[in-house]
N, CA, C and O of each residue as an XYZ file, in Angstrom:
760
protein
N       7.219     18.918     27.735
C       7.466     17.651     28.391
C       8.012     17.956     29.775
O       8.901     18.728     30.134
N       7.124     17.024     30.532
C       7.988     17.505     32.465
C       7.531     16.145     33.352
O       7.030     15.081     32.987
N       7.701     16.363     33.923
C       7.290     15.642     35.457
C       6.140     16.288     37.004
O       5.686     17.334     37.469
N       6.153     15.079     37.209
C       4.794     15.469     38.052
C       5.453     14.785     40.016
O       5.973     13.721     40.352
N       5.117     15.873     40.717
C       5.377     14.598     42.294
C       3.854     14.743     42.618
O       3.269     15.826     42.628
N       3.381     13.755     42.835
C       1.964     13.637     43.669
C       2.062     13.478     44.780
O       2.642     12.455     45.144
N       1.584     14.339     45.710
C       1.728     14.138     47.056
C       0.011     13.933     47.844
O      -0.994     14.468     47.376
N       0.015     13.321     48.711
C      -1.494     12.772     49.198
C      -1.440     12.894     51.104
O      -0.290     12.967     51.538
N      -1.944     12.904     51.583
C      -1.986     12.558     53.311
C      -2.276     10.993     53.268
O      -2.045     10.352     54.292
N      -2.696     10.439     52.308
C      -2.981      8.760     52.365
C      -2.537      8.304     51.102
O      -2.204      9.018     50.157
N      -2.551      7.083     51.145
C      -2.215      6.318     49.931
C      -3.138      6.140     48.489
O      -4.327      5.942     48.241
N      -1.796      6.341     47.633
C      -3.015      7.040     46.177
C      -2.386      6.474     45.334
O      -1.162      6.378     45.425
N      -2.964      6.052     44.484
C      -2.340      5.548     42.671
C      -2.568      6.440     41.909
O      -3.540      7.196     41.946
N      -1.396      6.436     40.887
C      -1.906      7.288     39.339
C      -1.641      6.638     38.618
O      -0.947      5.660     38.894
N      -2.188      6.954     37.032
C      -1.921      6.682     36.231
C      -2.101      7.986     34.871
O      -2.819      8.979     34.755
N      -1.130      7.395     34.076
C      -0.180      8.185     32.806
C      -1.177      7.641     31.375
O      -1.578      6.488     31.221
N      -1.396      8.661     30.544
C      -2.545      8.543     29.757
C      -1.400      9.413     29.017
O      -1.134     10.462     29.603
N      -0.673      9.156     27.821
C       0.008      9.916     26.915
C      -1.076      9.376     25.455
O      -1.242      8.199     25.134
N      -1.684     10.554     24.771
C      -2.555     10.544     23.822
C      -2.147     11.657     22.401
O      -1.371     12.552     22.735
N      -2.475     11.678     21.269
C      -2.865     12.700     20.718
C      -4.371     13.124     21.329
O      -5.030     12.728     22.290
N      -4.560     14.046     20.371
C      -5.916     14.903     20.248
C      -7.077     14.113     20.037
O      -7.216     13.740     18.872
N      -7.908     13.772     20.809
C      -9.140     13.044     20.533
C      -9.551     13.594     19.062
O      -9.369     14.718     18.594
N     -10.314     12.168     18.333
C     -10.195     12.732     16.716
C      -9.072     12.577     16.071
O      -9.187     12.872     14.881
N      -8.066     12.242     16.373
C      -6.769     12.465     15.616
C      -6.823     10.973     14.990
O      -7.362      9.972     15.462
N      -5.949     11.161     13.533
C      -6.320      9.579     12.643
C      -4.985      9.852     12.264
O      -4.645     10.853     11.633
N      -4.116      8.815     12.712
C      -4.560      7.575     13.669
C      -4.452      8.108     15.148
O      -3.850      9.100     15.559
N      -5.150      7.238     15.787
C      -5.137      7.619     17.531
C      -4.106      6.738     17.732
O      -4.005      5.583     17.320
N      -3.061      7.630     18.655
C      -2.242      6.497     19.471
C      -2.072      6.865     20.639
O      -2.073      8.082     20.821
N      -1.903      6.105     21.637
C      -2.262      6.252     23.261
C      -1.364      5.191     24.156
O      -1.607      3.987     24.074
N      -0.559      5.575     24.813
C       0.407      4.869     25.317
C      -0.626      4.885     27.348
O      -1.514      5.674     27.670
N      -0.080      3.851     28.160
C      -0.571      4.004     29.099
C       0.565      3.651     30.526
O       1.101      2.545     30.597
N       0.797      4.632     31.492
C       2.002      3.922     32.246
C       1.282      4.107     33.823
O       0.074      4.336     33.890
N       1.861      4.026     34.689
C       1.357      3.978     36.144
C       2.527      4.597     36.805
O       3.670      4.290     36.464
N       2.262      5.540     37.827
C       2.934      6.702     39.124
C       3.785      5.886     39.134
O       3.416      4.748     38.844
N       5.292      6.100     39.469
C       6.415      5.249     40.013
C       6.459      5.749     41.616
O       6.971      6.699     42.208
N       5.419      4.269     42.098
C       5.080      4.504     43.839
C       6.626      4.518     44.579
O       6.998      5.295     45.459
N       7.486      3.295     43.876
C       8.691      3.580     44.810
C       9.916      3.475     43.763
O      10.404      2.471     43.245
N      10.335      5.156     43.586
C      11.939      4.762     42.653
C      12.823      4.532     43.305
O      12.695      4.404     44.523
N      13.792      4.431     42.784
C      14.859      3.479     43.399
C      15.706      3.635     42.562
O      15.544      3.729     41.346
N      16.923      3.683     43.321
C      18.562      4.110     42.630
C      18.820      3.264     41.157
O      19.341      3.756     40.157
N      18.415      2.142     41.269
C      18.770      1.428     39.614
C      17.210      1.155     39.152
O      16.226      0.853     39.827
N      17.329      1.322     38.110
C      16.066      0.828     36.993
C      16.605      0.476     36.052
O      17.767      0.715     35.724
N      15.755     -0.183     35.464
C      15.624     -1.328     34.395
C      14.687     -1.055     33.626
O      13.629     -0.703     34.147
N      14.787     -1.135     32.079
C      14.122     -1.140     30.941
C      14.129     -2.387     29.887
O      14.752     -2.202     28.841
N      13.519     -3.566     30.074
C      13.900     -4.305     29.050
C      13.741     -4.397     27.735
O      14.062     -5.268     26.926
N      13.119     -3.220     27.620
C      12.950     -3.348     25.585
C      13.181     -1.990     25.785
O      12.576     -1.262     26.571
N      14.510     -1.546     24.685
C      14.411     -0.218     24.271
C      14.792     -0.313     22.519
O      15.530     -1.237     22.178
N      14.383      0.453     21.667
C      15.152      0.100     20.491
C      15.681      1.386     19.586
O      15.414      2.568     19.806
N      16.423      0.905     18.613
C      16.830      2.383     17.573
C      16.391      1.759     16.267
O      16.504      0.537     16.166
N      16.019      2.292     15.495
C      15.452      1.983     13.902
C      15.112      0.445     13.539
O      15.460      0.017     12.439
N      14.333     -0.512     14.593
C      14.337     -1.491     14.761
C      13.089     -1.768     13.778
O      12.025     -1.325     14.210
N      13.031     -2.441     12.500
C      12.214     -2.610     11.590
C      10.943     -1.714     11.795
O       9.785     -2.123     11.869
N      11.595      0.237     11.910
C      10.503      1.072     12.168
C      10.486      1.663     13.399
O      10.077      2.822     13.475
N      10.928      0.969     14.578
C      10.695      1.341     15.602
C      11.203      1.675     16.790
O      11.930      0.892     17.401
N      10.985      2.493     17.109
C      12.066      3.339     17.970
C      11.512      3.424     20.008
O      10.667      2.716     20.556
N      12.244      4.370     20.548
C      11.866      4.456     22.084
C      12.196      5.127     22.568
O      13.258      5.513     22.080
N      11.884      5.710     23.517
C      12.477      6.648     24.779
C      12.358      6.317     25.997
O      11.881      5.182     25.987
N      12.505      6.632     26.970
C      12.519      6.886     28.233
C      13.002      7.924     29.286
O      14.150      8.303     29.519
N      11.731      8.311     29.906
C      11.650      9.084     30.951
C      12.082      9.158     31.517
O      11.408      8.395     32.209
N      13.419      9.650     32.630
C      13.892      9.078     33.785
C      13.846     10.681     34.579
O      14.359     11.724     34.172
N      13.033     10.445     35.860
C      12.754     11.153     36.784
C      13.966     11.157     37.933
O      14.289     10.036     38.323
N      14.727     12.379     38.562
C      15.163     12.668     39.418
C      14.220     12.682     40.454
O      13.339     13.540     40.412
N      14.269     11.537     41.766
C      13.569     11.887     42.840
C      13.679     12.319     43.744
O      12.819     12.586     44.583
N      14.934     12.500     43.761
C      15.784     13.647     44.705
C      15.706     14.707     44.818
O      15.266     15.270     43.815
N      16.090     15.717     46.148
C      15.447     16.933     46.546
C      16.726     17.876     45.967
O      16.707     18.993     46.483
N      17.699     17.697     45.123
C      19.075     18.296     44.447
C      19.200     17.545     43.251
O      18.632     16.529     42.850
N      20.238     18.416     42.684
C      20.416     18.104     40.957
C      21.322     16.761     41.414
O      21.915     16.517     42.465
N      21.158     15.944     40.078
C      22.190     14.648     39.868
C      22.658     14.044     38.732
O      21.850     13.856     37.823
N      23.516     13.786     38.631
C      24.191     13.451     37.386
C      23.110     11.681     37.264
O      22.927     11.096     38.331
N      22.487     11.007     35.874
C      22.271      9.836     36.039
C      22.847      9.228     34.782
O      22.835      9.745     33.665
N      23.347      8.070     35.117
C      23.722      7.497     34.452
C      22.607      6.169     33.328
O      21.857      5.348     33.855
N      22.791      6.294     31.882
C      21.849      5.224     31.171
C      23.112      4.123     30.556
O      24.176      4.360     29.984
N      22.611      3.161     30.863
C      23.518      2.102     30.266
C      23.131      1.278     29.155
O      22.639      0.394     29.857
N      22.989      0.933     28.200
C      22.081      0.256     26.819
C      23.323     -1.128     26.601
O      24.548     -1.096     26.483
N      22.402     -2.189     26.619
C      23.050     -3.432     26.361
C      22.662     -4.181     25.398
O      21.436     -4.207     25.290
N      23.304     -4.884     24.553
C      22.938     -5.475     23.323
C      21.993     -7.002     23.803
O      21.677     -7.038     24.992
N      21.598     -8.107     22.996
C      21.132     -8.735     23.327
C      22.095    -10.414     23.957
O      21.547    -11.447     24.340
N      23.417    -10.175     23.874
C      24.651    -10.734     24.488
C      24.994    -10.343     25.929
O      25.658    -10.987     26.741
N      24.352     -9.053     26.085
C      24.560     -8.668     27.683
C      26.207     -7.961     27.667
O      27.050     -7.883     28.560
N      26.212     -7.573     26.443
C      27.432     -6.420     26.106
C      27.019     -5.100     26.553
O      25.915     -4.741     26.145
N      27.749     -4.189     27.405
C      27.473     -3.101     27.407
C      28.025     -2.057     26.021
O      29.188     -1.857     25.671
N      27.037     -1.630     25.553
C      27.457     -1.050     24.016
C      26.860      0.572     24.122
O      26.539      1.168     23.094
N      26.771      1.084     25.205
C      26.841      2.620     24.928
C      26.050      3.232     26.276
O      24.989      2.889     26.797
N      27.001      4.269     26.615
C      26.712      4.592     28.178
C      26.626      6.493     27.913
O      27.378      7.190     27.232
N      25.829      6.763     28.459
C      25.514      8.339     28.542
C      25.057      8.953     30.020
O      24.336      8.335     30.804
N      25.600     10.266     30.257
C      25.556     10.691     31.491
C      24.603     11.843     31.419
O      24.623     12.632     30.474
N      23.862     11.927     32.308
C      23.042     13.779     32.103
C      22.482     13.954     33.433
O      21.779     13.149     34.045
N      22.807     14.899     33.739
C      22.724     15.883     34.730
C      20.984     16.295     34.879
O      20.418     17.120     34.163
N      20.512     15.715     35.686
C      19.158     16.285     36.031
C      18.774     16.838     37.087
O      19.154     16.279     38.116
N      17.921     18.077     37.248
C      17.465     18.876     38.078
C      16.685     18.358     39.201
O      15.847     17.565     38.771
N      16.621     18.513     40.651
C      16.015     17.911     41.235
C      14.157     17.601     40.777
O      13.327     18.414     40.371
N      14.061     16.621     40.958
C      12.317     16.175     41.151
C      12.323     16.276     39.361
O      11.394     15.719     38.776
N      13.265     16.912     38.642
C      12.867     16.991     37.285
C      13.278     15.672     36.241
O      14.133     14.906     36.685
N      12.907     15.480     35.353
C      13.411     14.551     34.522
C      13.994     14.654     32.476
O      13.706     15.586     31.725
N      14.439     13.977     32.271
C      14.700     14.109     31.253
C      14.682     12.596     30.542
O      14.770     11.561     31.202
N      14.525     12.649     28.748
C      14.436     12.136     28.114
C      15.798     11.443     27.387
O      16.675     12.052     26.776
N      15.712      9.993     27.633
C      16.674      9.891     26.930
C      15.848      8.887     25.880
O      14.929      8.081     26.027
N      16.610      9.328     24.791
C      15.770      9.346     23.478
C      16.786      8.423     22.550
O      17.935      8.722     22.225
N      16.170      7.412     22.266
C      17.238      5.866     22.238
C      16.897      6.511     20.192
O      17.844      6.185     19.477
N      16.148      7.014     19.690
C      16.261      7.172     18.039
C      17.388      8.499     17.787
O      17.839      8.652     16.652
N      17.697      9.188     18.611
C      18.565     10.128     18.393
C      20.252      9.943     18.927
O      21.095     10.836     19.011
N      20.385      8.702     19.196
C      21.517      8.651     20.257
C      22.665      7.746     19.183
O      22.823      6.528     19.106
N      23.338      8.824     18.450
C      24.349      8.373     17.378
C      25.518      6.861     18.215
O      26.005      5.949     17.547
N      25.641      6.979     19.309
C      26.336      6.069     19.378
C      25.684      4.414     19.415
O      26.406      3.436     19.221
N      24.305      4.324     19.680
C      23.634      3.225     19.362
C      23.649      2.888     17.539
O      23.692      3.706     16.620
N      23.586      1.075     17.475
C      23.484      1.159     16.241
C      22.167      0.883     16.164
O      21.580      1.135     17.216
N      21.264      0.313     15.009
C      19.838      0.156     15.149
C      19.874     -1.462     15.365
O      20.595     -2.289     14.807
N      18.833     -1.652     16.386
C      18.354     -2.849     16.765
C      17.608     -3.107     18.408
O      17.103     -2.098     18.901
N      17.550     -4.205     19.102
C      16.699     -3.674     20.334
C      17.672     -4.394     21.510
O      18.271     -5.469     21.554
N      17.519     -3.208     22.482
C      18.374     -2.884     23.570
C      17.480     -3.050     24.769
O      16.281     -2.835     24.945
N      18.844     -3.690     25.855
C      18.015     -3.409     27.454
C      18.634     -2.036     27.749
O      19.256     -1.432     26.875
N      18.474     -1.585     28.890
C      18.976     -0.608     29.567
C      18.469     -0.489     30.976
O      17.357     -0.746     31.439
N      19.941      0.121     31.739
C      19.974      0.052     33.402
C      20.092      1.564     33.522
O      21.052      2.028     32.908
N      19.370      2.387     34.139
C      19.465      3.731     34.550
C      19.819      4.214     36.341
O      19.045      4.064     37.287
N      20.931      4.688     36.371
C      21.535      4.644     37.933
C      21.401      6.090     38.232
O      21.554      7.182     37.684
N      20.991      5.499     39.525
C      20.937      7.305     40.474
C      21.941      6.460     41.770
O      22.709      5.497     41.775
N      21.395      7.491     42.849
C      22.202      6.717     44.234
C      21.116      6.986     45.455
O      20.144      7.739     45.513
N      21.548      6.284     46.172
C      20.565      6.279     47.405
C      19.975      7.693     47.687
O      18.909      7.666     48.303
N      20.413      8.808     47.388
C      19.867     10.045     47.709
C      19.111     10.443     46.529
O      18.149     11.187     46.721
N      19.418     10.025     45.184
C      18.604     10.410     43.729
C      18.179      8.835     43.759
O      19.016      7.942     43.625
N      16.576      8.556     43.978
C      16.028      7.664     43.448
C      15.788      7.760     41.662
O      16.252      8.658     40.960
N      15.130      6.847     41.276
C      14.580      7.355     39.968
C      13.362      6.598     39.660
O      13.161      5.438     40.019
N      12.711      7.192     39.100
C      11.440      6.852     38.124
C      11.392      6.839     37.349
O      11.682      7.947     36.899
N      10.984      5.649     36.083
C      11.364      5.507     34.567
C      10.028      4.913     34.349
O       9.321      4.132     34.986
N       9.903      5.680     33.003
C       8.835      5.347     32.313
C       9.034      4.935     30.482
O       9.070      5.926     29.753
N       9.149      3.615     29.820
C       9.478      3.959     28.962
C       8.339      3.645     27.267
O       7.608      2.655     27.237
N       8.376      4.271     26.496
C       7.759      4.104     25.251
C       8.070      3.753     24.342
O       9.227      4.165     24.267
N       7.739      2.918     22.980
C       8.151      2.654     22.106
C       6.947      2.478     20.700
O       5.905      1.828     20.786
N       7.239      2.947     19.926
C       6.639      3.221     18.941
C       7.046      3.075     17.256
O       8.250      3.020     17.002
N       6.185      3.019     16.246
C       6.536      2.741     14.962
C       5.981      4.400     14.385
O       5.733      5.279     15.211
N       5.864      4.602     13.118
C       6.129      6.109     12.365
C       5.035      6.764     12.566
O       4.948      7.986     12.692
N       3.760      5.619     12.621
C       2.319      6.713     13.208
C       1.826      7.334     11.429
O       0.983      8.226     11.520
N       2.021      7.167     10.693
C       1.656      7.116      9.491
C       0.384      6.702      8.849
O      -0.089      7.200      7.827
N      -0.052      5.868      9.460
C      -1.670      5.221      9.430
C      -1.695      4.418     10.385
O      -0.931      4.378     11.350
N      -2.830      3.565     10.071
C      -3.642      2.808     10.890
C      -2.856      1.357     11.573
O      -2.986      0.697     12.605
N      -1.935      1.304     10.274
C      -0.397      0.187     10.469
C       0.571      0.083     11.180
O       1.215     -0.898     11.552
N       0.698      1.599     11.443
C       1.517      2.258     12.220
C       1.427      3.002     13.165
O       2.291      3.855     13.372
N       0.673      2.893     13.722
C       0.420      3.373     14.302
C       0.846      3.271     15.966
O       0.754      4.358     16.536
N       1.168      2.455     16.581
C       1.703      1.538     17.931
C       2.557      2.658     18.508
O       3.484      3.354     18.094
N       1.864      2.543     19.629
C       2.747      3.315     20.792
C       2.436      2.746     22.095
O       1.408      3.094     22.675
N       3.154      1.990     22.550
C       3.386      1.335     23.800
C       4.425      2.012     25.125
O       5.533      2.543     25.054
N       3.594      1.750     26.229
C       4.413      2.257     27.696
C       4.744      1.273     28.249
O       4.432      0.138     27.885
N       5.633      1.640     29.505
C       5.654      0.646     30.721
C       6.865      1.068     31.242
O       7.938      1.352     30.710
N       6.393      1.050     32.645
C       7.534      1.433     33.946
C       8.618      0.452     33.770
O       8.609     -0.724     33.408
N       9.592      1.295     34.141
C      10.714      0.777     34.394
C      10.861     -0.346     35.909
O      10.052     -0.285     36.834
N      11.902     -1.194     35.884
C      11.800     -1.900     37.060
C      13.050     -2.113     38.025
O      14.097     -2.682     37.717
N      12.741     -1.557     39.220
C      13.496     -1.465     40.137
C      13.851     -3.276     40.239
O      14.938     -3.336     39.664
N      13.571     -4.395     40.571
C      14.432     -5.427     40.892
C      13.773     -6.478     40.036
O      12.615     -6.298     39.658
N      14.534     -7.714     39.664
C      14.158     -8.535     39.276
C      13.492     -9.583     40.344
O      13.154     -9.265     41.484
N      13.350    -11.033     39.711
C      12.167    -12.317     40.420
C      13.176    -13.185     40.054
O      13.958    -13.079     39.109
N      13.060    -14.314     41.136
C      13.630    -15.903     40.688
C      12.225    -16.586     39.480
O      12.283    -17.420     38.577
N      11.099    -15.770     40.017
C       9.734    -16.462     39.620
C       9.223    -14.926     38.963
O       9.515    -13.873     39.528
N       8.790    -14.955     38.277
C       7.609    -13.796     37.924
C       6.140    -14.608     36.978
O       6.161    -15.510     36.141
N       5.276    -14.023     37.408
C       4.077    -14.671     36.583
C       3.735    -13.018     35.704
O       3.761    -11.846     36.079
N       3.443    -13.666     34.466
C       2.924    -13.339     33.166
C       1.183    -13.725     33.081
O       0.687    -14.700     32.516
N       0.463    -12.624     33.837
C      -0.775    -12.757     33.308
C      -1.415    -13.146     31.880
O      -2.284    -13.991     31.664
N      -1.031    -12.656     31.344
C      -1.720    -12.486     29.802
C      -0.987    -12.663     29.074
O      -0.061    -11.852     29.060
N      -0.962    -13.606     28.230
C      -0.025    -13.889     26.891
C      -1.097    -14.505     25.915
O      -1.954    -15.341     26.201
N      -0.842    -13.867     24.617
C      -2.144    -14.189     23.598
C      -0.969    -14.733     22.383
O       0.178    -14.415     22.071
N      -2.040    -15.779     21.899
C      -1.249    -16.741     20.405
C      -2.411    -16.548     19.177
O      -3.456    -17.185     19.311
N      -2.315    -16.048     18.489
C      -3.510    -15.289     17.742
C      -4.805    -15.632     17.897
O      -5.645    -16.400     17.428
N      -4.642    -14.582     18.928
C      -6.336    -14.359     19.424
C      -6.451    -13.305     18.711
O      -5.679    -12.354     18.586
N      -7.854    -13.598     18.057
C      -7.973    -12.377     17.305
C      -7.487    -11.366     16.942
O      -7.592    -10.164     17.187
N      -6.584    -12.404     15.923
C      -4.985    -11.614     15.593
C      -4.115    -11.050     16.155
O      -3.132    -10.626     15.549
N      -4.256    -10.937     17.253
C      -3.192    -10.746     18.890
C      -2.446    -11.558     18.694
O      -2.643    -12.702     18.282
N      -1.073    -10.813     19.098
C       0.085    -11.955     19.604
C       1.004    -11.145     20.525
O       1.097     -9.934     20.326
N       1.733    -11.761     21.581
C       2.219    -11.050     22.841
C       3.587    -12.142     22.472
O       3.849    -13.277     22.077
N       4.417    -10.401     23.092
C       5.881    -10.369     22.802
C       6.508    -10.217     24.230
O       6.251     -9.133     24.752
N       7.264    -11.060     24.958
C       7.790    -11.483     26.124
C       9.381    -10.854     26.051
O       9.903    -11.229     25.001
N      10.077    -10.209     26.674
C      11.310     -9.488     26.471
C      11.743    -10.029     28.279
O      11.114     -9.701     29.286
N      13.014    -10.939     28.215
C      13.281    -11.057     29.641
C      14.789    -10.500     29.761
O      15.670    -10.958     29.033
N      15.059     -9.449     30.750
C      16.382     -9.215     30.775
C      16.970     -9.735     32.354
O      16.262     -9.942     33.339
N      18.341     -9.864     32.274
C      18.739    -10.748     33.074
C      19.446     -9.263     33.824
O      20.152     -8.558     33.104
N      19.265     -8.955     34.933
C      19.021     -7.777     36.071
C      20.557     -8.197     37.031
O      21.123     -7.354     37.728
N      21.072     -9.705     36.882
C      22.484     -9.782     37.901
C      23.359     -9.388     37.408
O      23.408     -8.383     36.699
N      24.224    -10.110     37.695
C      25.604    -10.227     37.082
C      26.407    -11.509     36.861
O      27.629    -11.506     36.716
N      25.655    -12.590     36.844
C      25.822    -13.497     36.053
C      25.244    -14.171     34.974
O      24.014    -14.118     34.957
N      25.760    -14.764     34.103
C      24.874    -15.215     32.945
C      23.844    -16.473     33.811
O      24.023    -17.181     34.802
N      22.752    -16.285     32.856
C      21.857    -17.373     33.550
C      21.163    -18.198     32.967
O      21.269    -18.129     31.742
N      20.305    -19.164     33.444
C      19.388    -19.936     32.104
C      18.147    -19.234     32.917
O      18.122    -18.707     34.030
N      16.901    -19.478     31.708
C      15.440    -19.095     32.095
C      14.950    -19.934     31.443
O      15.229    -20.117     30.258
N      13.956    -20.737     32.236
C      12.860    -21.399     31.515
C      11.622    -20.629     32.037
O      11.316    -20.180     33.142
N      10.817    -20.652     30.394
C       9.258    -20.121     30.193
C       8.619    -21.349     30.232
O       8.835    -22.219     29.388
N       7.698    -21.503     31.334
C       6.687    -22.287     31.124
C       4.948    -21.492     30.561
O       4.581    -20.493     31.179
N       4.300    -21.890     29.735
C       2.915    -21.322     28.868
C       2.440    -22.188     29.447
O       2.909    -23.275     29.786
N       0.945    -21.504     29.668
C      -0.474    -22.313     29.916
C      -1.420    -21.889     29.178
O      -2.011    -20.941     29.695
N      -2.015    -22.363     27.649
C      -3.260    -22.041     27.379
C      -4.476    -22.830     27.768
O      -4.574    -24.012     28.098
N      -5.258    -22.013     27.666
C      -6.567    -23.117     28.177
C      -6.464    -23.362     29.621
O      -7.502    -23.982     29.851
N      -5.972    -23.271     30.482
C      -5.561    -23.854     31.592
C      -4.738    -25.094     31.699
O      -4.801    -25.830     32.683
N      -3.782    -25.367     30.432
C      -2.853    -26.563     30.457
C      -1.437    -26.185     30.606
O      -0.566    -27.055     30.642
């Protein structure tokens, strides 16, 4: 497990393809995108520990040209801070913090804020997954971490059993005050 810097003379996208072995039963395949601009705080809004099966990690990249201590913060769903860990990462390198191994979490699902400082940006990438046991279990999901929140954000895609699809919305509140959120849905175009 490591990290990658892509460097270009022009402007370039990547993207993160975490797979087993083509052939492998069950296939699971997580998918994330280059972190074009890290940034001293990130945000994870779904992380979990033994959460009916399912667990998570996250990536967090040093983007800094020297080692740095970063800080992970995990918050309950009250906006309690309930367990804080420090680790020392190598420049440009990253490390795993691994939310199923982390005795001071209890099991259930967590946000989390990951801090560097203006000289250590960071890049977060995070995953979450069930036992991979069969075809049931198989789920392994990505997605970047997020440098700032929206007064507004639009939600492309949200499915209500579409062909047995259903989409799970996780909003974490990024200030420091408590807040209200209203979700407005449009199916059909209504």
């Amino acid at each position: 497990v490591g990290s990658a810097v892509v460097l270009a003379d022009q402007p370039v996208a990547a993207t993160v393809n975490t797979q087993l072995p083509s052939g492998t039963n069950p296939m699971r395949t997580g998918q994330s995108t280059g972190v074009g601009q890290p940034d001293p705080t990130m945000y994870a809004t779904q992380v979990m520990k033994g959460y009916w099966g399912w667990n998570s990690y996250c990536a967090v990249q040093n983007a800094g040209d020297t080692a740095f201590d970063v800080t992970a913060e995990y918050y309950n769903a009250s906006g309690a801070l309930v367990d804080s860990d420090v680790v020392g990462i190598p420049a440009f390198a990253s490390h795993i913090f691994d939310q199923s191994t982390d005795a001071d979490l209890g099991n259930g699902v967590y946000s989390a804020k990951f801090i560097g400082d203006a000289d250590h940006p960071l890049g977060v990438v995070c995953n979450f997954y069930n036992a991979g046991t069969g075809a049931g279990t198989s789920q392994f999901q990505s997605y970047n971490g997020i440098s700032a929140g929206g007064h507004e954000l639009f939600v492309p895609r949200v499915v209500k059993d579409y062909y047995n699809y259903q989409s799970g919305l996780r909003i974490q509140n990024v200030g420091t005050e408590a807040l209200a959120v209203t979700v407005t849905y449009n199916f059909g175009g209504t």
